[in-house]
C-alpha positions as CSV (number, residue, x, y, z in Angstrom):
1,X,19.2,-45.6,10.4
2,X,16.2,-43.5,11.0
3,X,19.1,-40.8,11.3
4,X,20.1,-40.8,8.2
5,X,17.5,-41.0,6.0
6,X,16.0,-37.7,7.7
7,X,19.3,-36.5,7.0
8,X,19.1,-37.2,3.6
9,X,16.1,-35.9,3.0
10,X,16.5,-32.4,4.3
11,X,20.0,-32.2,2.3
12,X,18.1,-33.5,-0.7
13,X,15.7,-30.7,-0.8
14,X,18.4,-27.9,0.4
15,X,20.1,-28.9,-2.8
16,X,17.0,-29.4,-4.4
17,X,16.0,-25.4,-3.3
18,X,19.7,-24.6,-4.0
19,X,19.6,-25.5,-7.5
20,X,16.8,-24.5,-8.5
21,X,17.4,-20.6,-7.5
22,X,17.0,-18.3,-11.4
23,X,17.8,-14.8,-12.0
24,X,14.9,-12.3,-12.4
25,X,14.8,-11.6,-15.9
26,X,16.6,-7.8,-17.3
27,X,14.8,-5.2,-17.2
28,X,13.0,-3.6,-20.0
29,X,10.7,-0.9,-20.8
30,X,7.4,-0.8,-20.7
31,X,6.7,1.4,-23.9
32,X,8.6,0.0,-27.1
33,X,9.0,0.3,-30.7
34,X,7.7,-2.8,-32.4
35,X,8.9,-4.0,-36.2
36,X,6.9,-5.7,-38.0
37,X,7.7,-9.1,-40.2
38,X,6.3,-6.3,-43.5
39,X,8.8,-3.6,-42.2
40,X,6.0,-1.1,-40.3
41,X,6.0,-0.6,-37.0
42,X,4.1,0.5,-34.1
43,X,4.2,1.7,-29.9
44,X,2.7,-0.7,-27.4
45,X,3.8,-1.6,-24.4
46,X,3.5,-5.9,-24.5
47,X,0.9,-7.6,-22.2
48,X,0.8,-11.2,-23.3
49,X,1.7,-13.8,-25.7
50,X,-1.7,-16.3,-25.7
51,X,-1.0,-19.6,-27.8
52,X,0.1,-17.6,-31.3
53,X,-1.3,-14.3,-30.8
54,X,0.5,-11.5,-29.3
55,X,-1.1,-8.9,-27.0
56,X,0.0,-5.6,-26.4
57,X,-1.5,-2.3,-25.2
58,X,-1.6,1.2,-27.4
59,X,-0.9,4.3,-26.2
60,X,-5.0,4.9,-25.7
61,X,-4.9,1.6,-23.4
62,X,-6.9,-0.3,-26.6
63,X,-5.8,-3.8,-26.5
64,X,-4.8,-5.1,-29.9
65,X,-4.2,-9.1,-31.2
66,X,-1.5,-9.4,-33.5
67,X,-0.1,-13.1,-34.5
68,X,3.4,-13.9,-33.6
69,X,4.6,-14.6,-37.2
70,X,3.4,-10.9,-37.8
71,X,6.9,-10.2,-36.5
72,X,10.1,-9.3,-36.7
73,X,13.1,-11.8,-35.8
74,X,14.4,-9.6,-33.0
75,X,11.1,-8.5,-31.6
76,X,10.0,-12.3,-31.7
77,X,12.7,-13.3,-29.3
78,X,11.7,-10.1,-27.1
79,X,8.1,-11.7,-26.9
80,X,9.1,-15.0,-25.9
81,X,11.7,-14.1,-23.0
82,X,8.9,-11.7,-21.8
83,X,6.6,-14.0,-21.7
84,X,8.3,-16.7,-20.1
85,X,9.4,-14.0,-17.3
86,X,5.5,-13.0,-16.5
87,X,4.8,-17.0,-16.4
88,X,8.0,-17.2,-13.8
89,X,6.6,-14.2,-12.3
90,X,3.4,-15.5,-11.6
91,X,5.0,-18.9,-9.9
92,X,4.7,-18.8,-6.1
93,X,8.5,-18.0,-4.6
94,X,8.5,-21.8,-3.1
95,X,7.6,-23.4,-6.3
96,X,10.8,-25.3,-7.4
97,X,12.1,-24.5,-11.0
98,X,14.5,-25.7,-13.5
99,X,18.0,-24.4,-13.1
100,X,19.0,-22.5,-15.8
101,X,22.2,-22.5,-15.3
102,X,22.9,-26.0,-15.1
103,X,20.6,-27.4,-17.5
104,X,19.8,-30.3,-15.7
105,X,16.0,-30.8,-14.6
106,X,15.2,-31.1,-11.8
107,X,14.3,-34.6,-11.4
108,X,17.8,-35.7,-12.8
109,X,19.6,-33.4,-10.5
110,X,17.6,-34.9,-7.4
111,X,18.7,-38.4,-8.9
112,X,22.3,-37.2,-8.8
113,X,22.5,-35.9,-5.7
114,X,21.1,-39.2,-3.9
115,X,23.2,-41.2,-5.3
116,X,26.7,-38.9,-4.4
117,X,25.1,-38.7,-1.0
118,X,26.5,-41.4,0.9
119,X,29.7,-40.6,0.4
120,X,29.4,-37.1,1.3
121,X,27.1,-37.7,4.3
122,X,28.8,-40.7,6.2
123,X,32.2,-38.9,7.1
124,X,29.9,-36.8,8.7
125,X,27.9,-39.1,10.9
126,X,28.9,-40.5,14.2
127,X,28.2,-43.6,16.1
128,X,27.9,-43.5,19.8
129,X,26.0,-46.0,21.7
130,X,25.1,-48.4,18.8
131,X,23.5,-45.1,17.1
132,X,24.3,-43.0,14.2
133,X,24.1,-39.2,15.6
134,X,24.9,-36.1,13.1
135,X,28.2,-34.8,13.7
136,X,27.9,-31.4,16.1
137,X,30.1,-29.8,13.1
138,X,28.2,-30.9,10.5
139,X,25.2,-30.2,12.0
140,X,26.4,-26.3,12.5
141,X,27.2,-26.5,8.9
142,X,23.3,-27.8,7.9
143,X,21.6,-25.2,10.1
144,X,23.1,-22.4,8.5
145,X,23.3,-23.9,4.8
146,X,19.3,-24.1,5.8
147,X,19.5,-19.8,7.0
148,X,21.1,-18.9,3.8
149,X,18.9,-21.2,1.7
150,X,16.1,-19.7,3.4
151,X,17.3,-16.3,2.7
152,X,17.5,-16.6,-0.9
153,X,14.3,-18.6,-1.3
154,X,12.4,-15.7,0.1
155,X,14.0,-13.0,-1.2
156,X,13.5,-14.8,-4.7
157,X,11.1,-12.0,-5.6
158,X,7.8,-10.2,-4.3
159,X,4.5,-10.6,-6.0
160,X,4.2,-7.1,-7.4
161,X,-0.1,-7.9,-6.9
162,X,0.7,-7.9,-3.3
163,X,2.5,-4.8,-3.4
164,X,-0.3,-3.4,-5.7
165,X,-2.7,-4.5,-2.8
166,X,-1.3,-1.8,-0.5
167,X,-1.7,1.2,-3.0
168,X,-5.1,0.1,-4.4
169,X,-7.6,1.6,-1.7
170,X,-5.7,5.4,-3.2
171,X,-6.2,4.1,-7.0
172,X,-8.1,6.6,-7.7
173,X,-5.2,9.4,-7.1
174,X,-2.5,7.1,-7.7
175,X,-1.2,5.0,-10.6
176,X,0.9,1.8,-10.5
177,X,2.3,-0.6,-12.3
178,X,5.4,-2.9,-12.5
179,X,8.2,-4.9,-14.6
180,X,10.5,-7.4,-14.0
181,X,12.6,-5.8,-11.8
182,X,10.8,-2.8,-10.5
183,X,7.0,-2.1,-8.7
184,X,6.3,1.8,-10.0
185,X,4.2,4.1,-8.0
186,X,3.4,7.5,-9.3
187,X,1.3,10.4,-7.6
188,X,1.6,14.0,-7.0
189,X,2.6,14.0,-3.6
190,X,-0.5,15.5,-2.2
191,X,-2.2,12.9,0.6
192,X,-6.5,13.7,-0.1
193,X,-7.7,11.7,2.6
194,X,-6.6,14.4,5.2
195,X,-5.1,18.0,5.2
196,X,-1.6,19.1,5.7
197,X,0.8,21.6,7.4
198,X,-1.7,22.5,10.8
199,X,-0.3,22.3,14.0
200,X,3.3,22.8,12.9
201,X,5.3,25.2,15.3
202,X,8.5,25.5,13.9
203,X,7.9,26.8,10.1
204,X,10.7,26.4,7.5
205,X,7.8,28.8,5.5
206,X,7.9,26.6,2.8
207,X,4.5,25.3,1.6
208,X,2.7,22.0,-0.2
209,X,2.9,21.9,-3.8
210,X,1.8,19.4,-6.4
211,X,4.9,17.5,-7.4
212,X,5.4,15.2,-11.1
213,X,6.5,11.7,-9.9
214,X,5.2,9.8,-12.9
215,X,6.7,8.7,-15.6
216,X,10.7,8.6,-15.4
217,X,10.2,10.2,-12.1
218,X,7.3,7.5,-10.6
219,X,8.9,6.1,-7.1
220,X,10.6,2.6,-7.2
221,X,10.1,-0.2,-5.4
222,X,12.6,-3.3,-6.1
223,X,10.9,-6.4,-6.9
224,X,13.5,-8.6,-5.8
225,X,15.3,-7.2,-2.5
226,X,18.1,-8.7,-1.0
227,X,19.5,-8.6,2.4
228,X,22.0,-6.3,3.0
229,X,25.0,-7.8,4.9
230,X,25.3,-5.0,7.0
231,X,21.8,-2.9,7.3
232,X,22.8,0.9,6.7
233,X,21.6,2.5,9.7
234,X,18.6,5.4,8.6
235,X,20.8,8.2,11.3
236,X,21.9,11.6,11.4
237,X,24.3,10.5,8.6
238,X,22.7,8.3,5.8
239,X,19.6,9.2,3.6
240,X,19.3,13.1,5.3
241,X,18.5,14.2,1.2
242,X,15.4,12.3,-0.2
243,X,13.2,9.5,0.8
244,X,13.0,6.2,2.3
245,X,10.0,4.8,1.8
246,X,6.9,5.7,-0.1
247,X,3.4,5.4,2.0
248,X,0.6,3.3,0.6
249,X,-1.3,6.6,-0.6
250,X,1.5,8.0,-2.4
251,X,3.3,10.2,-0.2
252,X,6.6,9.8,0.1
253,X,8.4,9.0,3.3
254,X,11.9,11.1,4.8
255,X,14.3,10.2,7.2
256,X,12.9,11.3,11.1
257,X,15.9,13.6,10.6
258,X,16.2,16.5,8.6
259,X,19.1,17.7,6.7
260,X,20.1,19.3,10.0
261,X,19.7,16.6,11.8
262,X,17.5,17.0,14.1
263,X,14.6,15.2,14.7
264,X,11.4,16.9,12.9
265,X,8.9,15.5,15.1
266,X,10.4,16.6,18.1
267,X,11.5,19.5,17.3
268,X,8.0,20.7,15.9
269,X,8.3,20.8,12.3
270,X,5.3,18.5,11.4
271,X,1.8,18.2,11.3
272,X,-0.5,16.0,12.7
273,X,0.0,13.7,10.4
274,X,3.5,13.6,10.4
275,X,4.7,15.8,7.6
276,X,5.6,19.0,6.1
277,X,7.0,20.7,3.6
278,X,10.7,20.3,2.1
279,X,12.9,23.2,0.4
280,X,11.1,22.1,-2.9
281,X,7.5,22.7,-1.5
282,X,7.1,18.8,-1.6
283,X,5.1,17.6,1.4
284,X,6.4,14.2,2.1
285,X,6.1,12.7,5.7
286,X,9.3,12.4,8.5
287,X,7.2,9.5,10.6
288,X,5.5,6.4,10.1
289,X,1.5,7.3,8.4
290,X,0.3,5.2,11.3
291,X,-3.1,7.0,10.0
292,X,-3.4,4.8,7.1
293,X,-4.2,1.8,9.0
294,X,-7.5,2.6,9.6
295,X,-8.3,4.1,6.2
296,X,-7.7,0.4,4.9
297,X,-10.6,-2.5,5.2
298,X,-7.9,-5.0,5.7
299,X,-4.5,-4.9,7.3
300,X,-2.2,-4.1,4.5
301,X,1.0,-2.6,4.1
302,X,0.9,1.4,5.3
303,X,4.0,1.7,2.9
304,X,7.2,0.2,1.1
305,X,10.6,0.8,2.0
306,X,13.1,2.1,-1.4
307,X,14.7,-1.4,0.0
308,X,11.9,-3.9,-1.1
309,X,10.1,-4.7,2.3
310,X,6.8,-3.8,3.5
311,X,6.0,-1.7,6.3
312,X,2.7,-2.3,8.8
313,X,1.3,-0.3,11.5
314,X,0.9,-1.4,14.8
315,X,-0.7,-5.5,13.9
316,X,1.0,-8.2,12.2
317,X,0.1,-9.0,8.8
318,X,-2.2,-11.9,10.2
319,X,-4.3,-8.9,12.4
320,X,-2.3,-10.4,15.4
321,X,-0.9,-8.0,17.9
322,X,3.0,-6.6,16.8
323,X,5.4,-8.7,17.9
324,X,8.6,-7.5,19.3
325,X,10.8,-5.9,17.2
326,X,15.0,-5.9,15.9
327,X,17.2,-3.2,16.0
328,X,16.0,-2.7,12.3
329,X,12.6,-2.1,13.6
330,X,11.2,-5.0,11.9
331,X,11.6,-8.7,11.8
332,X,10.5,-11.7,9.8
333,X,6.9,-13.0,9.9
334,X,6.2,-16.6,10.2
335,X,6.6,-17.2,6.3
336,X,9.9,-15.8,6.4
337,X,9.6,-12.4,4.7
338,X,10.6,-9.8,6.6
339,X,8.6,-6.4,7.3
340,X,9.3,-3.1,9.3
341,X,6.8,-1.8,12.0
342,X,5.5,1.6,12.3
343,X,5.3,3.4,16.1
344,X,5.4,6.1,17.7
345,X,8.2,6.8,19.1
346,X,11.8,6.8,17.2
347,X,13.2,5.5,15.5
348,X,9.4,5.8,14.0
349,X,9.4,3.5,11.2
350,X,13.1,1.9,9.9
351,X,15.8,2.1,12.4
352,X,18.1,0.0,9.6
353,X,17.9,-0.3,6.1
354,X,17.2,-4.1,6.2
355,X,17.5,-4.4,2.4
356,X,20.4,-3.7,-0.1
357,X,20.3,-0.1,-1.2
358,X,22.5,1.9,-3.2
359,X,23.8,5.4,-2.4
360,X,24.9,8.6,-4.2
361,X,27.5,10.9,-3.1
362,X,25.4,12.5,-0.8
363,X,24.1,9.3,0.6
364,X,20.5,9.4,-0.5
365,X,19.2,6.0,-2.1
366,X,19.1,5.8,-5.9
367,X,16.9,5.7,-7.6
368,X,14.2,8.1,-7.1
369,X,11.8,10.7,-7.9
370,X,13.1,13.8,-7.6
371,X,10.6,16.9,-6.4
372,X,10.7,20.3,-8.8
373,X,11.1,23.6,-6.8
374,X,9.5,26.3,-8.4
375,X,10.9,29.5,-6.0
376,X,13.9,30.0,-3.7
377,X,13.3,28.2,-0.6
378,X,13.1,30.1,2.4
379,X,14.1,30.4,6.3
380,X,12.6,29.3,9.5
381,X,9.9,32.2,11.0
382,X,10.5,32.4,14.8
383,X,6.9,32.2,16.1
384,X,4.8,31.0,14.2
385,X,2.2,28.6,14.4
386,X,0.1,27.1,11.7
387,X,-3.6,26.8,12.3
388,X,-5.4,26.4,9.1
389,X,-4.9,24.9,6.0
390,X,-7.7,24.4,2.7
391,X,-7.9,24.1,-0.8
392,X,-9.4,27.0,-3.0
393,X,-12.5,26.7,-4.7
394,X,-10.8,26.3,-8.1
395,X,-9.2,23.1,-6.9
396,X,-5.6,25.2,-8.0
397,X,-4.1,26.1,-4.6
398,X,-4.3,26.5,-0.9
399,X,-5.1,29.2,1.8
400,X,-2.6,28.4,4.4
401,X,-2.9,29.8,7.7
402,X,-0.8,31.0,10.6
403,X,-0.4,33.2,13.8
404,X,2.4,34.9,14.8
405,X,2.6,37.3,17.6
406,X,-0.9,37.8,18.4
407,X,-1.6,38.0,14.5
408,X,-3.3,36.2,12.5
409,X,-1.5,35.5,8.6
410,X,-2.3,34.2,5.5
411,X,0.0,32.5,2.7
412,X,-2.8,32.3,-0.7
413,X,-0.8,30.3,-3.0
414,X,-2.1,29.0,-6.7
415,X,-1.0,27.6,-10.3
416,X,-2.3,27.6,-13.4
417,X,-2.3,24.9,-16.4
418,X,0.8,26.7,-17.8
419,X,2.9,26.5,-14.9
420,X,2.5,29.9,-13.6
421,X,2.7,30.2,-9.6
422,X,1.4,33.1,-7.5
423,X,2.1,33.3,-3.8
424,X,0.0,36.4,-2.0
425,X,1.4,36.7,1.2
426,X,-1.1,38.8,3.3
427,X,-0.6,40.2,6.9
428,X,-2.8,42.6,9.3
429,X,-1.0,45.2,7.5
430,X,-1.3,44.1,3.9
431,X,-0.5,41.8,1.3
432,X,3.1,40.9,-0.9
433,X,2.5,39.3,-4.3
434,X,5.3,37.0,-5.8
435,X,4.9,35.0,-8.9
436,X,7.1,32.8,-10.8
437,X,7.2,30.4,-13.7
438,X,7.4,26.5,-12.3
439,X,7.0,23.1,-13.3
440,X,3.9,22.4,-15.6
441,X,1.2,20.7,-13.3
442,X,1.0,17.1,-14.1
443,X,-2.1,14.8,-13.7
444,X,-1.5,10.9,-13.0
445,X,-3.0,8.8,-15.7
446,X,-5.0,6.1,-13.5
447,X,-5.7,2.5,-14.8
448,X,-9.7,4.5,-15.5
449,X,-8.5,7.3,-17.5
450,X,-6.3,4.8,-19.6
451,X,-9.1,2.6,-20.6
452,X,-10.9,3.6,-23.9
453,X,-14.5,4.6,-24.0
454,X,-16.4,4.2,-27.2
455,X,-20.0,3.3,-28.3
456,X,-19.2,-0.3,-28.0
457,X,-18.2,-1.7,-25.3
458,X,-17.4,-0.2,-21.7
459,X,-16.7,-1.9,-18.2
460,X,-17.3,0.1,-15.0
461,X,-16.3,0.2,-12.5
462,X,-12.4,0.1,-13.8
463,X,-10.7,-1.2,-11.2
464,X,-13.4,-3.3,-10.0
465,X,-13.7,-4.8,-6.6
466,X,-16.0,-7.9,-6.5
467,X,-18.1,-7.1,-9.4
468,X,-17.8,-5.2,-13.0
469,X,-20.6,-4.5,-15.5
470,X,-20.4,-4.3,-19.0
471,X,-22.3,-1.6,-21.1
472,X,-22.8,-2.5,-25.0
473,X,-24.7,-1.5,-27.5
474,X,-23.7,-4.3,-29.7
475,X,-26.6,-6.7,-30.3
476,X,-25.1,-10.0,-31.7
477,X,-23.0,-11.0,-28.9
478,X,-21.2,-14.6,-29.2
479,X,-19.4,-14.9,-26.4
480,X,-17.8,-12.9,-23.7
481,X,-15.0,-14.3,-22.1
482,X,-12.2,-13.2,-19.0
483,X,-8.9,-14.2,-19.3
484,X,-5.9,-13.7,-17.0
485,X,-2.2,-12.5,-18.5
486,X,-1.4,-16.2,-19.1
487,X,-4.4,-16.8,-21.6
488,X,-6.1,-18.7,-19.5
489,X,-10.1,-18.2,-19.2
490,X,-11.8,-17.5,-16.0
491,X,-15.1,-16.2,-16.9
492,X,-17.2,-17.2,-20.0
493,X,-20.5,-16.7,-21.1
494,X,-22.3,-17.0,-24.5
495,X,-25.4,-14.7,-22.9
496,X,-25.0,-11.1,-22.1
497,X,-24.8,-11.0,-18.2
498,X,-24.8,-7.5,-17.6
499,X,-22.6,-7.7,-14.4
500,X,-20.2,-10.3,-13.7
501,X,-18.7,-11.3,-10.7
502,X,-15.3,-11.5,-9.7
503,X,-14.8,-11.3,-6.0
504,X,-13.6,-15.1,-6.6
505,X,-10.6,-14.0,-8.4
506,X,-7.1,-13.6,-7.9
507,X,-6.4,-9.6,-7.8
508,X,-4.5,-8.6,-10.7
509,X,-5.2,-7.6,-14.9
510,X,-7.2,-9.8,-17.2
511,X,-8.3,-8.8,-20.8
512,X,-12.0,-9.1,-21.6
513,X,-12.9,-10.1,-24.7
514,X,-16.4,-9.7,-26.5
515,X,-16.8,-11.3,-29.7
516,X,-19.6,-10.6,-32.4
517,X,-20.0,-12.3,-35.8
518,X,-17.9,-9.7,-37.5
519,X,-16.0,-8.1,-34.1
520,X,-13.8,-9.3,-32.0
521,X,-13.0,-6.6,-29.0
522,X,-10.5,-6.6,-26.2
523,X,-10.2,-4.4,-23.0
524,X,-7.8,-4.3,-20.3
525,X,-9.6,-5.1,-16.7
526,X,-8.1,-4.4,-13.3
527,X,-9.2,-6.4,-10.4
528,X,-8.5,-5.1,-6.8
């Protein structure tokens, strides 16, 4: 008897988790024309809908409040499906929700399935001895109905905040942000926590170059991977054109092959660090940035795989020593998401695309950011050996340096705001100019330089990390209050507090609202 019921129960809450499984909402873009109910319009990107009001973000990063019946039909529906997503977003992956495909909640659809269990369950059961015993067939049949259940429950989506986590100690070079399907990372390619290029002894004579990877061309990391039902293996075959994975500092990540296919490491062409230059001048790395590990207070992620799953150094998420690893280089944790390893030794980092990933015709992953040449790229030079590398005193290029033959060799490379690139090459002898006309240089807008500043009201520092201050010169302050994207208040105060602390609080954006007798002023805050 006691069989049964504990079989009952586990097959209740496998259907229970079963059908309960949504689809991530479609995905949408962050910047969008709004119509009002009056005809104008406006460009926002939406933030949330709290009670009536609507809150989106200008162009500036100003917050505005507009009231829902302020607009349009179409738009209204927009706001509403949006903001039901961020609520489903925000729900832990275990949390059970309706189905919405069936309709029925979920306390009905438990109801039904007890009472249709006995007759599904007793063929199933055997009696031997005067006992009931589960059926060795059925019993196959339950544990991997339990697997796939598994599966999908944690693959339901990952909290793009714990993604965000990983990238946040490189904020200030780096911008993020995320939608329903995607987690966006854009940089310029350029690591600024170490230098690049030195110790590399077989030269492709290409050099590091600021690339543009924001906007359309910021890296993408899925917010809901999937596992692949056969992991494409990262060889001598797949993914020899672009990147894998993108490291926590914005760098992105290559195959340990090159398009020759041959391993980089061992066959010299990288740093100490682990990277070089591609065809495009793009530095990107061929090896797992164990470095980042330590330039971390806490053991995050050093990077994410283009499939969706993190990637640590050499400790478990939990600071425990790594344990052994799959042929994929990875395996699942004790909550059951899974996570690639860095080492040292090959295949370095991801020995099998764990996740689902789609290829072009050339068999790199789509989507990603693309790197912008800006000269023909060039052939190996036999001999030579990089020794130096540094940044000019303008903060607009790099003196590269190598020897060659006894001889020491310089490569003095700069841009300038218009997109005008000068390469002096200069030997013992002499030196070779070339110059062409690239790429505009791009900055990345970080969450600090999105944030208005005015005589008002300003909050610093922006991300903040335990504590943020407010600067004001208004003088009739009625409240001040903190609320997170679901309108909920976390912080309020009817005094002026001058800092307030928030190392209590989830990481994540909350909108801070100061209100006057005549003003009412919003402004986006970032907690990391």
């Amino acid at each position: 008897m006691q069989a049964r019921f504990f079989l009952i129960a586990v097959l209740s809450a496998l259907m229970l988790n079963s059908a309960l499984a949504h689809d991530p909402a479609a995905d949408e873009s962050s910047l969008r024309r709004w119509r009002m109910s009056d005809q104008t319009h406006i460009r926002a990107s939406f933030l949330a809908l709290k009670n009536d009001t609507v809150l989106l973000e200008g162009s500036s990063g100003r917050v505005i409040s507009i009231p829902f019946s302020s607009f349009s039909e179409e738009d209204g529906r927009y706001i509403q499906s949006r903001a039901a997503a961020i609520s489903q977003l925000n729900q832990p992956a275990s949390r059970p929700v309706s189905d919405s495909n069936s309709g029925m909640p979920a306390p009905w659809a438990l109801l039904a399935f007890w009472t249709a269990t006995g007759a599904i369950v007793l063929p199933f059961l055997l009696k031997k001895r005067g006992k009931w015993m589960l059926s060795p067939v059925f019993g196959s049949l339950l544990l991997l109905l339990s697997f796939k259940n598994g599966a999908a429950e944690r693959l339901l989506g990952t909290d793009p905040l714990f993604i965000d986590s990983a990238f946040a100690p490189f904020k200030a070079h780096i911008a993020t942000r995320w939608d329903n399907n995607w987690f966006y990372v854009e940089s310029n390619g350029i690591p600024t926590t170490h230098n690049m290029m030195v110790g590399i002894t077989k030269w492709q004579q290409q050099v590091p170059t600021p690339q543009c990877y924001t906007g359309n061309n910021a890296w993408q990391i899925p917010l809901n991977p999937e596992l692949a039902a056969v992991p494409v293996p990262v060889n001598q075959q797949h993914f020899l054109r672009g990147a894998v994975a993108i490291a926590a500092n914005g760098v992105p990540i290559f195959n340990p092959y090159t398009n020759t296919g041959v391993d980089a490491f061992l066959d010299g062409q990288l740093d100490q660090w682990g990277g070089h230059s591609g065809r495009a001048d793009d530095y990107h790395y061929h090896t797992a940035p164990l470095h980042l590990d330590a330039q971390t207070p806490d053991i995050l992620p050093i990077a994410f795989a283009l499939d969706g799953f993190a990637i640590y150094g050499s400790l478990e998420p939990d600071g425990t020593p790594m344990q052994a690893l799959d042929a994929n280089h990875g395996h699942f944790d004790a909550g059951g998401i899974y996570h690639y390893h860095g080492t040292t030794e090959a295949p370095y980092m991801i020995g099998n695309m764990v996740g689902k990933v789609t290829e072009d015709a050339t068999l790199q992953i789509i989507p990603q950011a693309a790197a912008q040449p800006v000269r023909p790229s060039l052939t190996p030079l036999n001999g030579a050996v990089i020794t130096g590398f540094q940044a000019n005193p303008a903060g607009n290029g790099y003196d590269l340096v190598y020897t060659r033959n006894g001889q020491t060799w310089h490569v003095e490379y700069s841009w300038t705001t218009g997109g005008v690139y000068t390469y002096n090459f200069v030997s013992p002898t002499g030196t070779t100019t070339s110059i062409y006309n690239g790429h505009l240089p791009c900055m990345v807008t970080t969450a600090v330089n999105e944030l208005p500043v005015d005589d008002f009201f300003t909050v610093f520092p922006n991300p903040g990390n335990g504590r943020i201050s407010i600067k004001t010169s208004l003088t009739d302050i009625r409240q001040i209050t903190l609320f997170n994207l679901a309108g909920e208040p976390v912080f309020i105060t009817r005094n002026y507090p001058g800092d307030i602390h928030t190392d209590q609080l989830p990481k994540g954006i909350y909108l801070l609202k100061v209100e006057t007798e005549k003003l009412e002023i919003t402004r986006k805050i970032i907690l990391q």
